[in-house]
VMD Tcl script that draws the C-alpha trace (Angstrom):
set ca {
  {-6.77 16.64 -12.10}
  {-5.76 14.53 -9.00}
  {-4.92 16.32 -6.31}
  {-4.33 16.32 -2.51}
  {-7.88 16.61 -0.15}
  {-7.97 19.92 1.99}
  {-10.12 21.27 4.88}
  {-12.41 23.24 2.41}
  {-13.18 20.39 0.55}
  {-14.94 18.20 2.91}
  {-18.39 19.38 2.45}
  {-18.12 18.19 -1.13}
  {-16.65 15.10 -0.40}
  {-19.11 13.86 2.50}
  {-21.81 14.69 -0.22}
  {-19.97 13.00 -2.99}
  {-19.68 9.50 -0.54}
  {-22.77 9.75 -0.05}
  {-24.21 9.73 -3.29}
  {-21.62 6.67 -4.09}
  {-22.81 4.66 -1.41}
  {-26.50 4.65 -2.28}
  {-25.62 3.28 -5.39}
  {-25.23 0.39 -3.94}
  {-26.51 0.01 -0.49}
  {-29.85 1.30 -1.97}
  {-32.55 -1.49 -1.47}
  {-29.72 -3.49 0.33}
  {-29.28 -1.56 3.94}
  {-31.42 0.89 5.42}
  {-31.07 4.16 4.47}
  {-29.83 5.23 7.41}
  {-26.98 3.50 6.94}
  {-25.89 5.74 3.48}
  {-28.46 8.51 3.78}
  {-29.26 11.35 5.74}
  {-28.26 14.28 7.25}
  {-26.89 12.42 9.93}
  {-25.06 10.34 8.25}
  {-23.96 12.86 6.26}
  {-22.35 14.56 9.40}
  {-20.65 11.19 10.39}
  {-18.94 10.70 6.73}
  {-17.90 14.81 7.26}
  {-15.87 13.99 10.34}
  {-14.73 10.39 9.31}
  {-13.07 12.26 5.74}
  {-12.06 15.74 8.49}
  {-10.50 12.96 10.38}
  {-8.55 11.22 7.34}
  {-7.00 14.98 5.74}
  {-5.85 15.75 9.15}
  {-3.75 12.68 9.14}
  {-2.52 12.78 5.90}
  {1.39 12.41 5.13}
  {3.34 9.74 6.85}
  {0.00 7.89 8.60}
  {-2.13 8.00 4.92}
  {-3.21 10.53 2.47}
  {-6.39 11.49 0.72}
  {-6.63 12.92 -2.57}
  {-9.90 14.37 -4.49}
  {-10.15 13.96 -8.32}
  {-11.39 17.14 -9.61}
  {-12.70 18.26 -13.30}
  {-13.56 22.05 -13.90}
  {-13.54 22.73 -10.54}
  {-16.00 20.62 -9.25}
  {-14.89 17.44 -7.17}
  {-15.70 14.17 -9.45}
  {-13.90 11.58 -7.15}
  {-11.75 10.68 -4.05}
  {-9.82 8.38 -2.28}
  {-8.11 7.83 1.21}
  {-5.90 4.96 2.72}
  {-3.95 4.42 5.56}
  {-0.55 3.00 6.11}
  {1.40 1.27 8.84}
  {4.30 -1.23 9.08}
  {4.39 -1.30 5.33}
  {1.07 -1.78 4.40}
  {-1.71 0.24 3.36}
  {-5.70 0.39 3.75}
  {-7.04 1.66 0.51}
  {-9.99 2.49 3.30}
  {-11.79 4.96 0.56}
  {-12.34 4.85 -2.93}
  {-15.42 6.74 -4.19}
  {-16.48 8.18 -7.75}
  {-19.59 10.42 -8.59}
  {-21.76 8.05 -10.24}
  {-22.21 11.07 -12.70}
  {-18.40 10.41 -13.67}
  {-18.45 6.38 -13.73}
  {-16.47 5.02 -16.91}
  {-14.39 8.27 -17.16}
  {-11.03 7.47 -15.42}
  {-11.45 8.95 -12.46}
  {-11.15 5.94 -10.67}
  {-8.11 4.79 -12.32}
  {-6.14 8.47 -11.43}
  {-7.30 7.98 -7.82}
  {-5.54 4.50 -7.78}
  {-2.86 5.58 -9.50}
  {-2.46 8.25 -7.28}
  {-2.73 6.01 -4.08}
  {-0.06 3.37 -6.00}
  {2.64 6.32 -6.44}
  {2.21 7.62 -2.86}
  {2.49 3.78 -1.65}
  {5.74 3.11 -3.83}
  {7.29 6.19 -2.37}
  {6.72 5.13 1.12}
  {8.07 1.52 0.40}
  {5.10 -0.33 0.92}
  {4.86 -3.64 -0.35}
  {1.21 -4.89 0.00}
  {-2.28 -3.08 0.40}
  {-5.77 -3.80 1.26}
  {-8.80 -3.49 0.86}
  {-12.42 -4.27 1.61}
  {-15.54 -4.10 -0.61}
  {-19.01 -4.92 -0.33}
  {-19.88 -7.73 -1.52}
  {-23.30 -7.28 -3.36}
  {-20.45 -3.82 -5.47}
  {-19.93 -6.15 -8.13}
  {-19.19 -3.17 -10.30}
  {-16.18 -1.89 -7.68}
  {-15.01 -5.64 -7.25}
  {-14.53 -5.87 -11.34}
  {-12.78 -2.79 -11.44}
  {-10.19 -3.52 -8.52}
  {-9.92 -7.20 -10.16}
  {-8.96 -5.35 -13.31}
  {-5.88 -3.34 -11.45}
  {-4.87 -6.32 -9.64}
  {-6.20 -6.91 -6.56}
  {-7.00 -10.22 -5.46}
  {-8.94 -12.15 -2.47}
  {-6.74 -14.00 -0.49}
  {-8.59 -17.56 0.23}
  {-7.68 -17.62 4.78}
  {-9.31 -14.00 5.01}
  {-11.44 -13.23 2.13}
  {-14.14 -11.81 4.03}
  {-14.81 -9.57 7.03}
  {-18.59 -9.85 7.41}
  {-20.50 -8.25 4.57}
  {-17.32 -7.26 2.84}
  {-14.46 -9.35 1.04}
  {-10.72 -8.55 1.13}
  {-8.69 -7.73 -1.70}
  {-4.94 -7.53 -1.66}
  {-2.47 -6.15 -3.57}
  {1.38 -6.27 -4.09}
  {2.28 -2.90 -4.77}
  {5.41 -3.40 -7.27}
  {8.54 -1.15 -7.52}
  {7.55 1.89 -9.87}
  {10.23 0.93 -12.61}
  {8.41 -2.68 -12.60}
  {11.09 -4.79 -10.70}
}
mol new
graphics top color blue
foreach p $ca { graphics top sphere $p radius 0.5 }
foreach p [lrange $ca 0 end-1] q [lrange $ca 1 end] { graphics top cylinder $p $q radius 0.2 }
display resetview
C-alpha cells in the first residue's frame, strides 16, 4: 500500500534511509556519512522537514506492507518541475515493486500538478538505482549530467492518458 508520509512515521523512515544508503556508500564513504546515530538524527529532521511541506511545495509518501514501512519517497516541486530528491527501498524488499508504486505514486502527484519535467540525482557508483530509473525513463542529459559524485537524470513526465 502507498500511502502519504505522516509525523509518526519518521522514526521508521530515518531508519529505513539509513539502511538504504549503506548499501551502497558502504566501503565507498565513511560511515559517518550513512551511519550513526548522528546521522540518523540529521536524516530524522531532513524527512520531519520534507512531510511538513508536503502538498503544493512536494509530497512524501511511505510504501507500507503489513504494517511495517517497506519503502519511501519524497520530491519537491517548483515552476513546473520536480526533484524526485528521495527514493529509498528496504533492501529486505528489493525486486518486490515497491519501488515502482513509489514512482508511480510521485508520477500521478506530478501529472496532477502539471508538471512537465523532473529530476533527479543518483550516485554514481548505485548502478543498481541508475538501471532501475533507466528502466522508467529517466535519462542523463549530456550539458549537466553530473553534480559532483552524482549524475542527473531527467524525465518528461507525460499527460496521464499518454498524450
Amino acid at each position: 500500500m502507498i500511502r502519504t508520509a505522516r509525523p509518526d512515521d519518521l522514526d521508521a523512515i530515518a531508519a529505513l534511509h539509513t539502511r538504504a544508503r549503506a548499501t551502497y556508500y558502504r566501503g565507498r564513504a565513511p560511515e559517518k556519512v550513512y551511519g550513526g546515530e548522528a546521522e540518523l538524527a540529521r536524516s530524522r529532521e531532513g524527512w520531519a522537514r520534507a512531510v511538513a511541506r508536503a502538498g503544493s511545495e512536494g509530497g512524501v509518501f511511505c510504501a507500507e506492507q503489513d504494517g511495517i514501512l517497506t519503502g519511501v519517497a519524497a520530491f519537491r516541486t517548483a515552476d513546473g518541475q520536480s526533484t524526485l530528491t528521495q527514493l529509498h527501498v528496504d533492501p529486505a524488499h528489493w525486486r518486490h515493486g515497491t519501488g515502482a508504486a513509489l514512482h508511480a505514486a510521485c508520477l500521478d502527484a506530478w501529472r496532477r500538478a502539471g508538471v512537465t519535467r523532473a529530476r533527479l540525482e543518483v550516485y554514481e557508483h548505485n548502478t543498481r538505482a541508475q538501471s532501475f530509473y533507466a528502466s522508467l525513463g529517466w535519462r542523463p542529459e549530456p550539458a549537466a549530467s553530473r553534480s559532483g559524485s552524482h549524475l542527473t537524470l531527467w524525465l518528461r513526465v507525460g499527460d496521464p492518458s499518454g498524450e
